[in-house]
C-alpha positions in Angstrom: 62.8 114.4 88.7 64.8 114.1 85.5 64.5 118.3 84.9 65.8 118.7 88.3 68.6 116.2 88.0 69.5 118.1 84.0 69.5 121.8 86.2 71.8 120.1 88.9 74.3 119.0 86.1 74.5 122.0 83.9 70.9 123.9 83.8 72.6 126.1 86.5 73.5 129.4 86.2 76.6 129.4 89.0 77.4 133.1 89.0 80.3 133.8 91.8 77.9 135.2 94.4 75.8 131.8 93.8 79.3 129.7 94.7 80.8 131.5 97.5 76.7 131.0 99.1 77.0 127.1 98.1 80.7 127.5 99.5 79.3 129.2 102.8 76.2 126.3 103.1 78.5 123.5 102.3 80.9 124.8 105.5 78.5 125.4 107.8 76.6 121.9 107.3 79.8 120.3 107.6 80.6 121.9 110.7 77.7 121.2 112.4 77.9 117.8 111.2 81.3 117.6 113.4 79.8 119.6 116.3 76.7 118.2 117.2 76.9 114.7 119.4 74.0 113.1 117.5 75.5 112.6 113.8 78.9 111.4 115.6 79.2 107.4 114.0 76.7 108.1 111.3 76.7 108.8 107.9 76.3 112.5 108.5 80.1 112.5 109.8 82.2 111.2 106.9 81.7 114.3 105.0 84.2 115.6 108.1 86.8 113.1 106.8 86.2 111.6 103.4 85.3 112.5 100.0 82.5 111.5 98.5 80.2 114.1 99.2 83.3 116.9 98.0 83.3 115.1 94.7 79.3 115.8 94.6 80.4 119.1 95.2 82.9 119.6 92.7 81.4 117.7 89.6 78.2 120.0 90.0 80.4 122.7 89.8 82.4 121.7 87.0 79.0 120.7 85.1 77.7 123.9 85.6 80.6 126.4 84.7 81.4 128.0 81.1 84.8 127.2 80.4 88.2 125.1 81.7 89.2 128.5 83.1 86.1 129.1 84.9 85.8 125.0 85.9 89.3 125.6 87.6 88.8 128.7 89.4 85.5 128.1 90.7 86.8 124.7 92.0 89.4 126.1 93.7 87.3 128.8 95.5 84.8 126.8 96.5 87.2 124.5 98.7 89.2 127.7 99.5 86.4 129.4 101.0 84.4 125.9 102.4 87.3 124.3 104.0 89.0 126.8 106.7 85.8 127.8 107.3 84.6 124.3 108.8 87.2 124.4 111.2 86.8 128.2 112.1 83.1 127.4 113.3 84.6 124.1 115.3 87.1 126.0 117.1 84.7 127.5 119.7 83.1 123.6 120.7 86.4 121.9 120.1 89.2 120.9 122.7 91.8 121.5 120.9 90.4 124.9 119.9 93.0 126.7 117.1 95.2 123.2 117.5 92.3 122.2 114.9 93.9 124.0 112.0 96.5 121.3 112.3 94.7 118.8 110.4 94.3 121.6 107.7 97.6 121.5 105.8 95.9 117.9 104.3 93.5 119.5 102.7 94.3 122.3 101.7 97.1 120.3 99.2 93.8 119.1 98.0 92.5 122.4 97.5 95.5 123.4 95.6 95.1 120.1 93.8 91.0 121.0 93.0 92.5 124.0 90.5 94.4 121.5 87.6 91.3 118.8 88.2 88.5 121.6 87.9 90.2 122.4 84.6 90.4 118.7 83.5 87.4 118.2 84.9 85.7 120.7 82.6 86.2 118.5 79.6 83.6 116.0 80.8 81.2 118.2 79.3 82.4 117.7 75.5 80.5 114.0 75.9 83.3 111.8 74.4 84.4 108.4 75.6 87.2 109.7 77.7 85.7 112.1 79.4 84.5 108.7 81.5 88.5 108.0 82.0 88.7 111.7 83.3 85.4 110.7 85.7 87.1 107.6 86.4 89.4 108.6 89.5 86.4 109.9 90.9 84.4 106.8 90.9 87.8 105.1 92.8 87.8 107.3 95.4 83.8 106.9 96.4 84.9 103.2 95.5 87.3 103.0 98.0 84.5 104.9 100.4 82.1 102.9 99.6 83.8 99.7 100.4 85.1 101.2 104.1 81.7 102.8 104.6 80.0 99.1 104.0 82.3 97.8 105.8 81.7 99.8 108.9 77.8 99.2 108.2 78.4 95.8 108.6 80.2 96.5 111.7 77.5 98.5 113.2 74.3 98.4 111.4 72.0 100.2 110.3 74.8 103.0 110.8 76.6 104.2 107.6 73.6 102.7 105.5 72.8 106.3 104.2 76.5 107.0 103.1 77.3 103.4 101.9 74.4 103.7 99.6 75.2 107.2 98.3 78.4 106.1 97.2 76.7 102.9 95.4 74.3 105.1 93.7 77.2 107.9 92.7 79.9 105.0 91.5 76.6 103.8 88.9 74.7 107.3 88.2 77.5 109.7 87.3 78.3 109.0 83.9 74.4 108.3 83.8 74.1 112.2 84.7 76.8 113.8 83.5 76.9 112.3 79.9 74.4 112.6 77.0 75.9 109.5 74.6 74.0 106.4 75.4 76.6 104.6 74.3 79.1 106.3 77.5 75.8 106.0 79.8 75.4 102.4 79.5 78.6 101.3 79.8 80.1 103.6 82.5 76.8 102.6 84.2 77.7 98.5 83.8 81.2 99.1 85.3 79.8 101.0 88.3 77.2 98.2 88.8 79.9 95.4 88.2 82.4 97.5 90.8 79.5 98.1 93.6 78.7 94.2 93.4 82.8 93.3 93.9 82.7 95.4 96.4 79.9 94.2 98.3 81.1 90.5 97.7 84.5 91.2 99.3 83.4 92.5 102.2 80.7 90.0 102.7 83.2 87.2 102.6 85.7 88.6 104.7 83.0 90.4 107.3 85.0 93.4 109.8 86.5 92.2 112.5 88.0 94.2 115.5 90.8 92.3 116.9 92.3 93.6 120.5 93.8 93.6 123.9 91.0 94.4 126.3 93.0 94.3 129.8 95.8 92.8 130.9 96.9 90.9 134.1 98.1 92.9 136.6 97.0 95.7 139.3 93.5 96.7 137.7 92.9 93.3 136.7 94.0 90.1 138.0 93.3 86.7 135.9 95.6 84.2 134.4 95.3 81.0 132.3 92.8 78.9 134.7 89.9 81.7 134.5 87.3 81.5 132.0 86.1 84.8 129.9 82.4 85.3 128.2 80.9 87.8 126.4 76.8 88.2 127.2 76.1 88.9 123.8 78.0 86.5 121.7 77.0 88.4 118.6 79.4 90.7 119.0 82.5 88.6 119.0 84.7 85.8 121.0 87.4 86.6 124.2 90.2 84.4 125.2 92.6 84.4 127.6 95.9 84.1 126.3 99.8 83.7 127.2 101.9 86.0 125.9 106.0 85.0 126.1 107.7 88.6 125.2 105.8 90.3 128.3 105.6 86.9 130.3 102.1 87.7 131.2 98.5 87.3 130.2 96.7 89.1 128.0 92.9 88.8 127.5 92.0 89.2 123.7 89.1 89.9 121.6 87.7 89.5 118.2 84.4 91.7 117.4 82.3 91.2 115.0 79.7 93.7 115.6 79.7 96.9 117.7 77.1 97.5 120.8 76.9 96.7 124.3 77.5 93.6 126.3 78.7 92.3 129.8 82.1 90.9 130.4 82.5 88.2 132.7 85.5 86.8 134.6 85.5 83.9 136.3 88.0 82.4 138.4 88.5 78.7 139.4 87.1 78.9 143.0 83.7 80.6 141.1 84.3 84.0 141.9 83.3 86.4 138.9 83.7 89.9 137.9 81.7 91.7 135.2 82.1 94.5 133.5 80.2 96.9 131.0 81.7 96.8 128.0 80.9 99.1 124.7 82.3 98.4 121.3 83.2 100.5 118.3 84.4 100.0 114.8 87.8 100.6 116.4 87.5 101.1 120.1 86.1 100.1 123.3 85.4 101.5 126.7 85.2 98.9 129.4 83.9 99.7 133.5 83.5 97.4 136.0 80.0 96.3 137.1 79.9 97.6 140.9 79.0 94.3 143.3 80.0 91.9 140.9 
């Protein structure tokens, strides 16, 4: 395990041919990743929207190139080539079809970005104390994943365990792998372990919650003040009915605390009810009435 982990942080030989393949690979993955229904609301999907798994990418590429120059260029090719390509494959499957390339222009500043940090990146490899402050942006931005991605777990578990612990593991291991000074191992290891456990604290003591309108009085649904609202499955949150004075009508509000499936049940003063199927995401919700009720 250790050999393999010493190739994959400089015991590689990344000729050109070797990156645009990894370049090609890393595209195609991603793509499918987006494509395919199954991985949508897993971990397998953030790599379509976040960075953690690019800063993998990159830092393997930086540990395993020959000089700032080569760090740099590398870098940039690999997201030059990787990048358009994911949404080339999408286009056919998608929609919005060529309209995809819209959300491009983002990353491509990145990629432009990728050239000055695969050059500054590249000085990691000298093994002093701050090449950890040149590693430390890095472990920010999986930071600032891991705490949305642990988040979202808590939301919806067991989805996003895989990616919420990946970024645990890369916020503590990094400078474990990519550094040979004990010294700059143990400490950049400690401030990992000391950030992951923050982290997890903050978002255990203020859990996710999904606050929202989920209908409101009028010609699809009809309720006011005197009906009573329930959720089957109280796990997953709390409803209320509630006046609102700057539309002068009433709005039935939720807070979720978990996402899945429940029943939603009106129920007027005379007895009558009406239920409804309700599904809940991290940050949406689909809602059809139960036919007969």
């Amino acid at each position: 395990m250790k050999k393999a982990i010493d190739k994959l942080f400089g015991g590689i030989n990344l000729t050109w041919p070797k990156l645009i393949i990894f370049a090609l690979a890393a595209a195609v993955f991603t793509a499918l990743m987006a494509i395919i229904p199954i991985f949508k609301n897993t971990s397998f999907i953030t790599i379509t929207a976040t960075f953690e798994v690019w800063i993998l990418f990159g830092i393997i590429i930086i540990m395993n190139s020959r000089s700032n120059l080569d760090s740099a260029l590398k870098c940039f090719v690999f997201f030059l080539i990787s990048q358009p390509l994911i949404y080339l494959i999408q286009v056919p499957f998608s929609w919005q079809g060529w309209g995809l390339f819209g959300y491009y222009k983002y990353w491509f500043i990145w990629t432009l970005l990728c050239f000055p940090m695969g050059f500054i990146g590249y000085w990691m490899k000298k093994d002093k104390w701050w090449g950890y402050l040149i590693l430390l942006p890095m472990i920010i931005i999986t930071g600032r994943s891991y705490y949305a991605y642990f988040s979202d777990f808590l939301f919806a578990m067991p989805r996003y365990i895989l990616i919420s612990v990946f970024c645990a593991c890369a916020m503590i291991l990094y400078p474990v792998f990519i550094f040979k000074n004990r010294i700059i191992k143990r400490i950049g290891a400690l401030i990992g372990i000391v950030a992951v456990a923050v982290l997890t604290i903050l978002n255990l003591v203020n859990p996710p919650v999904y606050s929202t309108e989920i209908m409101g009085n009028g010609e699809e649904y009809q309720f006011d003040d005197s009906y009573t609202a329930s959720l089957s499955d109280e796990k997953l949150g709390d409803v209320e009915i509630r006046y609102v004075e700057s539309i002068d009508d009433y709005l039935l509000h939720a807070d979720f605390k978990r996402g899945g499936d429940t029943v939603l049940t009106l129920v007027s003063p005379t007895g009558e009810k009406k239920e409804y199927n309700l599904h809940v995401e991290r940050s949406k919700y689909t809602i059809t009435e139960i036919p007969g009720s």
